[in-house]
Phi, psi and omega in degrees: 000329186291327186264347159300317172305316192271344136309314169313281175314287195282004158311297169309323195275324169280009183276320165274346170287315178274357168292265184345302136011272179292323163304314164319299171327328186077346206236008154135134189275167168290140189306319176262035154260315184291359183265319181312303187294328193297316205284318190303328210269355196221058167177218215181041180213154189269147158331292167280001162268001156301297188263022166273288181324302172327300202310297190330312195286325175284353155285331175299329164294327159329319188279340169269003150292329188103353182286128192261093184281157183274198145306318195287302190315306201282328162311318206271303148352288182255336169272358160298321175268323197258355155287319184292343159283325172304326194278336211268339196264327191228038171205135180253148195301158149298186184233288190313139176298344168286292165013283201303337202272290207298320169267005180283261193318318147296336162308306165323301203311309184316320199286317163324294172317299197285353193270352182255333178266297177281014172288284171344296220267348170084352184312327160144154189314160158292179209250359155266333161294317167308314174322307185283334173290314171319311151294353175258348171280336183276025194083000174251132161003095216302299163342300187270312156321338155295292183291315160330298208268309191307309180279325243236321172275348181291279176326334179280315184305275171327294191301342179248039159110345179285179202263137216209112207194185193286351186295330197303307200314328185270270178349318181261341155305306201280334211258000172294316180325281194329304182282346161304331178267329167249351154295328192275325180318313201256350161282006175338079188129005199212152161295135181288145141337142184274174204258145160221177166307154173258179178092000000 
């Protein structure tokens, strides 16, 4: 149990370093990131503390589902947001275009990774992945429920401002591959989880 745990945390916390990551980059966010970053730009509140409220508020949708958050779930909540405001407070974007390229693709790569370690560790979903298993228990499409909520924070997230680029396109090709490789990694000893996206 001790090594799940000690899986969890840096899992979440490097799930909030590559995000951030991507925020630096400039060149376009994961989808309820670009919702995140839309609702900050239109307040006095940091990103990542955007997406400690969101999460909150989308756990509460849990509840006429029926959905049982874990350790992992409520973790996912404050150390995913309360990392990405300490790195977004004390690292400024690059200005060169390589940089910026260096923290899109590394910010993906990682974001594969930590999304295989606390996916891995079993603790229970992000509180956007519960949603989506939750509604999918009601009979719709795991798929069409994913892309439903995803174009829906995109667009929105994008119409108040957020950022939308080619990093959103790398990012949604690439992190299914990416958690096919590292959810099973890090569940070792345990059934992987099913992979959804993470956060």
């Amino acid at each position: 149990m001790r090594r799940r745990l000690v899986q969890l945390y840096l899992g979440l916390i490097l799930y909030g370093f590559s995000t951030s990551l991507l925020v630096l980059s400039g060149l376009g966010l994961a989808p309820w990131d670009v919702f995140h970053q839309g609702l900050a730009k239109h307040s006095n509140l940091a990103i990542g503390t955007w997406s400690i409220i969101v999460g909150l508020f989308v756990l509460l949708l849990w509840i006429p589902l029926r959905e049982r958050p874990g350790i992992g779930t409520v973790s996912n909540v404050v150390f995913i947001g309360g990392t990405m405001d300490v790195v977004l407070a004390h690292l400024s974007p690059p200005h060169e275009l390589a940089l910026r390229i260096v923290c899109l693709v590394g910010g993906v790569f990682l974001n594969g990774v930590a999304t295989g370690a606390y996916i891995g560790a079993g603790l229970g979903p992000g509180p956007r992945d519960g949603l989506m298993t939750g509604l999918a228990r009601r009979g719709h499409s795991i798929r069409v429920v994913r892309t439903s909520l995803e174009v829906s924070v995109v667009v929105i997230g994008w119409l108040l401002g957020g950022t939308v680029g080619v990093g959103t396109v790398l990012y949604a090709l690439s992190i299914g591959p990416l958690a096919h490789v590292f959810v099973p990694f890090f569940s070792r000893g345990r059934a992987p989880a099913p992979v959804l996206e993470g956060n």
